[in-house]
C-alpha positions in Angstrom: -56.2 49.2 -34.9 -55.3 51.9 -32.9 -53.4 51.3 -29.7 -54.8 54.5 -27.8 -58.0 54.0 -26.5 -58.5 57.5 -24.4 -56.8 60.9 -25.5 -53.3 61.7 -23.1 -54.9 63.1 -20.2 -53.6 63.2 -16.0 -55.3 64.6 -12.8 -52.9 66.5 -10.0 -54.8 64.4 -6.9 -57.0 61.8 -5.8 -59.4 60.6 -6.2 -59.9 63.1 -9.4 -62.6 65.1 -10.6 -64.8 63.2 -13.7 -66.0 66.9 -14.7 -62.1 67.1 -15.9 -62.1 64.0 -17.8 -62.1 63.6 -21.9 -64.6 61.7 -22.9 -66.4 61.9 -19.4 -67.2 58.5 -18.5 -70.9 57.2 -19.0 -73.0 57.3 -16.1 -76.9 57.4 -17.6 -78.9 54.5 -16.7 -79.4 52.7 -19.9 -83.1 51.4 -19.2 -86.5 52.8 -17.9 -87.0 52.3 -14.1 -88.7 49.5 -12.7 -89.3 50.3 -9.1 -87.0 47.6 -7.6 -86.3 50.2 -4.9 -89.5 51.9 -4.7 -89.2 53.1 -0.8 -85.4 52.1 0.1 -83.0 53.9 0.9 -79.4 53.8 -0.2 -76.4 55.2 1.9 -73.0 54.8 -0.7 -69.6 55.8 0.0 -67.8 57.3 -3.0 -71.1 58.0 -4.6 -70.0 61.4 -5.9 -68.4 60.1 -9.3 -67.6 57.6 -11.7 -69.2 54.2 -10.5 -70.6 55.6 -7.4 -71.9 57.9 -9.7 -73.8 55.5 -12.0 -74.9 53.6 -9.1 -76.3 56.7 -7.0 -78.2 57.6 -10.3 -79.6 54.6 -11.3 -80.9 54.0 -7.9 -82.7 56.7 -7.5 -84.2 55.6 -11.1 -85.4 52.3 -9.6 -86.8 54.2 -6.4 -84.7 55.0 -3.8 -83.4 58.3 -2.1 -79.8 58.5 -1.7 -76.9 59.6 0.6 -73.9 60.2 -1.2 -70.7 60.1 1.1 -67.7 61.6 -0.5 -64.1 62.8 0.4 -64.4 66.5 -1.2 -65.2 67.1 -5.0 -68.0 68.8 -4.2 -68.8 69.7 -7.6 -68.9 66.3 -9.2 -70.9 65.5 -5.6 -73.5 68.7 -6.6 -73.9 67.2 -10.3 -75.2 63.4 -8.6 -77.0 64.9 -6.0 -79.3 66.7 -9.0 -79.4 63.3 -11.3 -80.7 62.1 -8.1 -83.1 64.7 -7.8 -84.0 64.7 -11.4 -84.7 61.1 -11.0 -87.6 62.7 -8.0 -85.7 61.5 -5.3 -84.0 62.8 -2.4 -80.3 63.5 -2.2 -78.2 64.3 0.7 -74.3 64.7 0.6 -71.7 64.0 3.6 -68.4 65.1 2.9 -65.5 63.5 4.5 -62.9 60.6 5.7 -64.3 57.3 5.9 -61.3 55.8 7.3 -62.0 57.7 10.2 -64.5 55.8 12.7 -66.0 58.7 13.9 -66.9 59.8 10.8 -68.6 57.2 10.0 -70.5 57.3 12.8 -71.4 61.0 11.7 -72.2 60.0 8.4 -74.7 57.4 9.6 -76.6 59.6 12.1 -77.3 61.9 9.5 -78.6 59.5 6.9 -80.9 58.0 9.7 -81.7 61.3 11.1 -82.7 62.5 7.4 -84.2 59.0 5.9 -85.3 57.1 9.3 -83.6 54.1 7.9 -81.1 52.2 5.7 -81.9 49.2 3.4 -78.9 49.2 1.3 -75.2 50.2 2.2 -72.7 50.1 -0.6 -69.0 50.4 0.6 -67.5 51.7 -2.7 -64.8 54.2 -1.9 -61.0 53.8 -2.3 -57.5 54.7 -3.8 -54.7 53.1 -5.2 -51.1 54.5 -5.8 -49.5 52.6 -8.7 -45.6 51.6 -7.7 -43.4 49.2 -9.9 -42.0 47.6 -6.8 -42.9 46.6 -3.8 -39.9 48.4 -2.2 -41.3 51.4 -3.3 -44.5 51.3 -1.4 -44.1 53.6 1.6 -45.5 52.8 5.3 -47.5 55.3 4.9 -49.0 54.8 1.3 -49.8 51.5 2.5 -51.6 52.4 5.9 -53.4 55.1 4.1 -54.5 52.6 1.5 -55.9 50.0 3.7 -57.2 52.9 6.1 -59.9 53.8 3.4 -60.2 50.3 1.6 -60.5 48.2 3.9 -61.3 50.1 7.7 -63.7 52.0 5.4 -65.9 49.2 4.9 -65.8 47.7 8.3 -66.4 51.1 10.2 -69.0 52.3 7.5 -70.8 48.8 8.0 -70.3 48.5 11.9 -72.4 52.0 12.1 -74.9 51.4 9.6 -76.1 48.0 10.6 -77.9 48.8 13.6 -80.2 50.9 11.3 -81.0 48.3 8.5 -83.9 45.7 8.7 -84.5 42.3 8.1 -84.4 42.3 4.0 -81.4 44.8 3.8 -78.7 44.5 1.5 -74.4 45.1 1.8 -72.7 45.5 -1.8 -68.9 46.2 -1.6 -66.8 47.0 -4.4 -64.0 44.6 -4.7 -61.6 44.7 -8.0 -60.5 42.0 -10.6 -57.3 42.8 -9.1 -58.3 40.8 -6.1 -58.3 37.2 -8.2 -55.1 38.3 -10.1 -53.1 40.9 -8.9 -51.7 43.7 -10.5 -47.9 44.1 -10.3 -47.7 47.6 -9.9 -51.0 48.0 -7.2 -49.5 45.9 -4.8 -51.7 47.2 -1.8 -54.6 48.4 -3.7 -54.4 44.6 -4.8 -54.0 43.3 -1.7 -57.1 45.7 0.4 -59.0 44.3 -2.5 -58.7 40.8 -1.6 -59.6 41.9 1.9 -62.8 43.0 0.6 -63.7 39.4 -0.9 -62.5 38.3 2.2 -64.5 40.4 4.2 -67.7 39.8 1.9 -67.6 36.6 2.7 -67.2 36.4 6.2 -69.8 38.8 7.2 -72.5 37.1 4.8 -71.8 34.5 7.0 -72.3 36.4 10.1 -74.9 38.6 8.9 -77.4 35.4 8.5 -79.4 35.6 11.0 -80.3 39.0 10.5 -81.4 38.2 7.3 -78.9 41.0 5.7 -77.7 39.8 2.5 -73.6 40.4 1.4 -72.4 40.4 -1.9 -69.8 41.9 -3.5 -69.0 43.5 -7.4 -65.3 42.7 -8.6 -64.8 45.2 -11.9 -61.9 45.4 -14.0 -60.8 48.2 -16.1 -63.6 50.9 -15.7 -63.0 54.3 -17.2 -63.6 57.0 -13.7 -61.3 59.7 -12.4 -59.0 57.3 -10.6 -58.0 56.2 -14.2 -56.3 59.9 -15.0 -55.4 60.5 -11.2 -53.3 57.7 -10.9 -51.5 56.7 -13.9 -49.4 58.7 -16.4 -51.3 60.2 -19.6 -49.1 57.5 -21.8 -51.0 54.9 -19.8 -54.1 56.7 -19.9 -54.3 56.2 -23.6 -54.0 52.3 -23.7 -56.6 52.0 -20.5 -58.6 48.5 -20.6 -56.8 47.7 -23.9 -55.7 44.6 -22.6 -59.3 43.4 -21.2 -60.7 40.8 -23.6 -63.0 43.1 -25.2 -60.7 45.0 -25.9 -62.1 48.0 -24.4 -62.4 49.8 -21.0 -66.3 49.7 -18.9 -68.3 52.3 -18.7 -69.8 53.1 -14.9 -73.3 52.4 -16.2 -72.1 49.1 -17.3 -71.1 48.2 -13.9 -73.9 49.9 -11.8 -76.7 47.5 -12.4 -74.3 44.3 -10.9 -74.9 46.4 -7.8 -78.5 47.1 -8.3 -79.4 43.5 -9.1 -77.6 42.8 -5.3 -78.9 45.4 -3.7 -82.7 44.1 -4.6 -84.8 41.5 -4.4 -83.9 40.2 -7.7 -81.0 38.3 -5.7 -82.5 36.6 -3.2 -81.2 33.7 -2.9 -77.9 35.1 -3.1 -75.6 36.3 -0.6 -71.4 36.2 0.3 -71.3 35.6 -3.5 -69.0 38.1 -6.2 -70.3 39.1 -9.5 -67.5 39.3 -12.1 -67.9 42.5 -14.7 -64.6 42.8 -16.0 -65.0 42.7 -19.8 -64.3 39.1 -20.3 -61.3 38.4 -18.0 -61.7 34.8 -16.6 -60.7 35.0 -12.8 -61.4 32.4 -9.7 -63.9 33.1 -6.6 
């Protein structure tokens, strides 16, 4: 067998561009809607490609309109926003920084003023910046990578809450690299963790509001950060190592975040769902 998995392939910048990518990663829901979301509405950061893409699409498949915040591809953002609408739903894009509080803010008063509401927040973006040691990791690598993986989250939440209902639904996207590490994504491993952290603790806190908080941990998924972050030798072997065998696919990992996001789940809440292609992890 074959040790290359994906033809030799890099991206200039992050958090790449999935129109650029050979094969383009899978984003099609697999499966007829079922209305699970029939009247929600569904505010996701990093919506514009790869897994956010998946999960914007099937979403609006099982009901929901959708606001997509993204950092700037606007074209990949354009080609979501018309699988939303193709699905019959609305679609509105917010482009910019959600490490930046007031943006966040921003970015919720427009969804609000455009939806009324929010039922489902999924805190998706991020970036990592491989480095083989930990001395290599500059100050401001690391403040920039917890700045969007981890203040991200909290500010995006912190705005949106006082707009969702009793019945609402948090899904953050964690990593496998959260349970195991990965030697050369030091940070990116360590905001991940934060994440788990973070599910937890506000599931706790959130209660009494009757907001449920749950988190997806993937492992190797095929997306644009793949080819914008690693070298095109490492590009080819991507998600060889995963039990499998194999790399996901973003529709593979979408519906983890659409069975928490709906009432399928419950009974569940500051719990992690595990789609990683077989790779046994604690938490």
């Amino acid at each position: 067998m074959s040790d290359k998995t994906f033809p030799a392939q890099s991206q200039e910048r992050q958090p790449g561009r999935e129109h650029a990518m050979t094969p383009e990663p899978q984003y099609e829901p697999r499966f007829p809607g079922s209305g699970r979301l029939s009247g929600k509405m569904l505010l996701i950061t990093g919506g514009d490609s790869g897994i956010g893409r998946a999960i914007s699409t099937l979403f609006a498949r099982e009901g929901a309109d959708v606001a997509i915040v993204y950092l700037e591809e606007h074209d990949d953002a354009k080609k979501t926003a018309a699988l939303v609408e193709r699905e019959g739903r609305r679609c509105l894009l917010i482009s910019g920084d959600v490490g930046d509080s007031r943006f966040c803010r921003d970015a919720v008063a427009k969804t609000v003023d455009t939806f009324g509401r929010i039922d489902v927040l999924i805190n998706h973006a991020a970036e990592q910046h491989p480095k083989e040691a930990v001395e290599e990791i500059p100050e401001e690598q690391l403040l920039k990578t917890f700045r969007t993986n981890v203040n991200g989250y909290f500010f995006m939440t912190q705005a949106a809450l006082p707009h969702m209902p009793e019945g609402s639904a948090i899904v953050n996207t964690s990593s496998v690299t959260a349970f195991r590490g990965s030697s050369s994504l030091i940070d990116y491993s360590a905001t991940r963790g934060a994440v788990f952290s973070f599910t937890r603790a506000l599931a706790s806190n959130l209660l009494e509001r009757k907001i449920r908080v749950n988190a997806v941990a993937p492992g190797p998924v095929w997306t644009p950060l793949i080819p914008s972050s690693f070298p095109p030798d490492k590009v080819e072997s991507f998600g060889k190592s995963a039990p499998m065998g194999r790399a996901g696919q973003p529709n593979e990992i979408a519906p983890c975040h659409l069975f928490l996001a709906c009432a399928d789940s419950s009974y569940i809440t500051g719990q992690v769902i595990h789609v990683n292609g077989g790779e046994i992890v604690s938490g």
